[in-house]
Each structure stands twice: as C-alpha cells, then as structure tokens.
C-alpha positions as CSV (number, residue, x, y, z in Angstrom):
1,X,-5.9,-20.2,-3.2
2,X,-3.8,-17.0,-3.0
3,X,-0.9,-18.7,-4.6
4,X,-3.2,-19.6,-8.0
5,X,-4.5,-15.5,-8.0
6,X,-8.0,-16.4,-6.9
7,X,-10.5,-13.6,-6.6
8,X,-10.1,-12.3,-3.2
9,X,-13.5,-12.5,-1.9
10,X,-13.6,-16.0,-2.5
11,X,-10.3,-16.4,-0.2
12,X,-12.1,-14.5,2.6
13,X,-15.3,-16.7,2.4
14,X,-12.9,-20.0,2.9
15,X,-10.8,-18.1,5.4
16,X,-14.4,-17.4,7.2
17,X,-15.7,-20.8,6.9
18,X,-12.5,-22.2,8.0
19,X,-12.9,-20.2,11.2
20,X,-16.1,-21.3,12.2
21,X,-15.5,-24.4,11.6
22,X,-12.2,-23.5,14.2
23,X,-15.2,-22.5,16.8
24,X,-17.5,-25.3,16.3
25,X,-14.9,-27.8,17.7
26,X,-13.8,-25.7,20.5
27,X,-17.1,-25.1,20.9
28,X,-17.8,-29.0,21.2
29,X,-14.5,-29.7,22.9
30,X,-15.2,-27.2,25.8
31,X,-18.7,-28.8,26.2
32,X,-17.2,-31.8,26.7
33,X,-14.9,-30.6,29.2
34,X,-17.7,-29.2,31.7
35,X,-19.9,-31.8,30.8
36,X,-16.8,-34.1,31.9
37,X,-13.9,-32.8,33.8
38,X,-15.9,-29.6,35.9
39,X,-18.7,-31.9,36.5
40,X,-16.1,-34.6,38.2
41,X,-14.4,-32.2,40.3
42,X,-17.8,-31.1,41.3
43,X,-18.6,-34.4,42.5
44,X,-15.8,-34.6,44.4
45,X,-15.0,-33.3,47.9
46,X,-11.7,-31.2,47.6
47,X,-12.8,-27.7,47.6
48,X,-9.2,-27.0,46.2
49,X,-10.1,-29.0,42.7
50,X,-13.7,-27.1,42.2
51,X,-12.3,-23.5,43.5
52,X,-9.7,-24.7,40.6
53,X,-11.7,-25.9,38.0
54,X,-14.0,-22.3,38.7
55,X,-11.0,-20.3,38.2
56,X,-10.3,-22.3,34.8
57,X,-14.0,-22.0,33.0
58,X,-13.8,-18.2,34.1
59,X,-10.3,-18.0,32.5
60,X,-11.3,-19.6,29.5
61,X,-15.2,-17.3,28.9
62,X,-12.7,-14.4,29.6
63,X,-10.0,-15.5,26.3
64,X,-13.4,-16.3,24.7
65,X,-14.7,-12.5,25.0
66,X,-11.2,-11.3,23.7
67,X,-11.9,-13.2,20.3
C-alpha cells in the first residue's frame, strides 16, 4: 500500500486490523496452551513441572502488559 502512494489513514486502518488479527491468534494459541499444557502439568505430581509452568504463564501476562 505505501509503495502505490495510498492515503495514509487507510494504511494505518490495515496496519490496525492486521494487529488484531496478530492478538486474536495469540490470544487463541495461549488458550490452548493452559487449556493443554498447564492443565497437564497440573495433573501431574512433580511439583518442579507446575512451579515451572507457574513461572511461565506469569512470564508470559507480564510481556503481555508491556504490549
């Protein structure tokens, strides 16, 4: 779009729509990992994987509040 001159504010509604459509699938693929992964280590009995899988979820809400 910016290489055929096309009027700016309709680059920046793509550019916007192209970023939420960015955060719909991470939304969707991070679902799927609690709904998956977290919830198996949960089940399981090693402390280590659920203190580990903790630390991950909180590490990725914290790159999520940096956004």
């Amino acid at each position: 779009m910016i290489e055929e001159k096309e009027y700016c504010a309709d680059i920046v509604t793509q550019l916007h729509a192209a970023i939420s459509a960015l955060y719909s699938v991470s939304d969707d693929i991070l679902s799927k990992h609690i709904q998956g992964c977290v919830v198996d280590a949960f089940k399981g009995r090693s402390q280590k994987e659920k203190d580990n899988k903790i630390k991950e979820v909180k590490g990725l809400i914290r790159k999520l509040h940096k956004l």
